[in-house]
C-alpha positions, 0 to 999 in steps of 0.5 A: 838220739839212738834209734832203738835195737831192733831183735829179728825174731831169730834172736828172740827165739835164740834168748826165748831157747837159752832161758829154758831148762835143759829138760824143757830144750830137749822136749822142744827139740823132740816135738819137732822131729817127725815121727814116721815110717821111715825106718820101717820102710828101709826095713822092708826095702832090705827085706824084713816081714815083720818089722818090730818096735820095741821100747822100754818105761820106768828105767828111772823110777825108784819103785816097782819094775821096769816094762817093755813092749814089742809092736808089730804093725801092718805095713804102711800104719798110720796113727794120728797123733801117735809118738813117744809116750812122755810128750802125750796126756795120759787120756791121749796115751790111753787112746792110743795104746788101744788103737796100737793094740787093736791094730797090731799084727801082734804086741807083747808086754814084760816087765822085770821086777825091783829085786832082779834090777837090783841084782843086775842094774838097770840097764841090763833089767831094761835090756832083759824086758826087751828080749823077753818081749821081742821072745813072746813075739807071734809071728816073731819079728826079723828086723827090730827097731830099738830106742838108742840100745841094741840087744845081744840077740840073732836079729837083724836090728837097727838101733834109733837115737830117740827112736821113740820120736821117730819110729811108729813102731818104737813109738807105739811101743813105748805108749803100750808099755807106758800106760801099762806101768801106770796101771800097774802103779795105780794097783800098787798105789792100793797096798800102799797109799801113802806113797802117792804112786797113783801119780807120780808113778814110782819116780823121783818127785819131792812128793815121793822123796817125803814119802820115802823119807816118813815111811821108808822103803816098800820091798818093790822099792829099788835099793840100788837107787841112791834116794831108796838107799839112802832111806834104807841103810842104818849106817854111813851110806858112802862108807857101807855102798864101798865096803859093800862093793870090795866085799865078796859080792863084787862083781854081783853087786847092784849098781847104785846110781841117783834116779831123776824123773822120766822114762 
């Protein structure tokens, strides 16, 4: 009789890793990086003063705008706990962004509303929020570290592939304007209850999908987004977005794309 297979525990760890969903593996890997100072630090040690993180929330929402947040820490900050806004609780998200803003040399929030991310797409909102963040900045900052973008302005900047799990700075951002949103989307959630926007927070949850499907689009609804337009349109959606894009608006027109919970 055969002895049975004894699995090492790197195998179990490899088949315990395949059998997770490819969200769940990515927010396994992001709580494993280590979010520091270091790009600040290289910052400074090329001689930038003031070091700024900047982040963007709500690209993938269906409602409401898109917010961005500018953070300029003292040299050398140090906050227990704080990283990117998406792997903490919201009462740890609450916490902290008032530390961040209490420490702050100095922090700035904008948003871009649902009519001007249909306008330009979402991308573009997402970068416009930024620079008028990073514009508000006083004193204004000399080196930006940004979340995997990079802004077509005259400052130096480094551009950090999931900076938001390894930048204090960016990190900080990102909670500041993530717990901002949500704010908003509670106030919003006032006018307009039926929706549930108090918890899912303007995404593409099946809650909100029903809701959209009920009632249909609010006017801070992103019609550009597949899911809103598809509830909003009274003809062929396929057959109007193509007529539409080969109409006289082309070159203006919205980019119409699906929407999946997120940032």
């Amino acid at each position: 009789m055969s002895s049975p297979k004894v699995i090492s525990e790197q195998e179990i760890e490899r088949l315990d890793e395949e059998a997770l969903s490819p969200s769940a593996r990515k927010m396994r890997m992001l709580k494993k990086l280590h979010c520091g100072l270091r790009y600040e630090k290289e910052a400074r040690a090329a001689g930038a003063m003031m070091v700024a993180g900047v982040d963007e929330v709500g690209r993938g929402a269906l409602f409401g705008p898109v917010v961005a947040a500018a953070v300029i820490l003292p040299p050398d900050s140090r906050i227990r706990g704080l990283r990117d806004s998406k792997q903490l609780e919201r009462e740890d998200r609450e916490r902290l962004a008032k530390i961040v803003e209490t420490r702050a040399i100095c922090f700035t929030i904008e948003e871009v509303d649902a009519e001007t991310i249909d306008r330009v797409n979402i991308y573009q909102a997402s970068k416009l929020a930024m620079m008028r963040a990073i514009a508000r900045l006083m004193p204004a900052a000399d080196h930006l570290l940004i979340d995997a973008m990079r802004l077509d302005i005259p400052c130096a900047q480094t551009s950090i592939i999931y900076g938001d799990s390894l930048s204090i700075s960016i990190a900080a951002a990102s909670v500041v304007a993530k717990v901002y949103r949500d704010r908003r989307m509670c106030e919003y959630h006032e006018q307009w209850p039926q929706y549930g926007l108090h918890s899912h927070k303007g995404y593409s949850t099946p809650e909100h999908k029903r809701a959209l499907a009920e009632h249909g689009p609010t006017p801070l609804h992103r019609f550009s987004f597949r899911p809103v337009a598809q509830r909003s349109l009274p003809w062929d959606y396929p057959t109007a977005i193509e007529t539409f894009l080969e109409g006289e608006q082309l070159g203006t027109a919205p980019d119409v794309r699906d929407s999946t919970p997120g940032r």
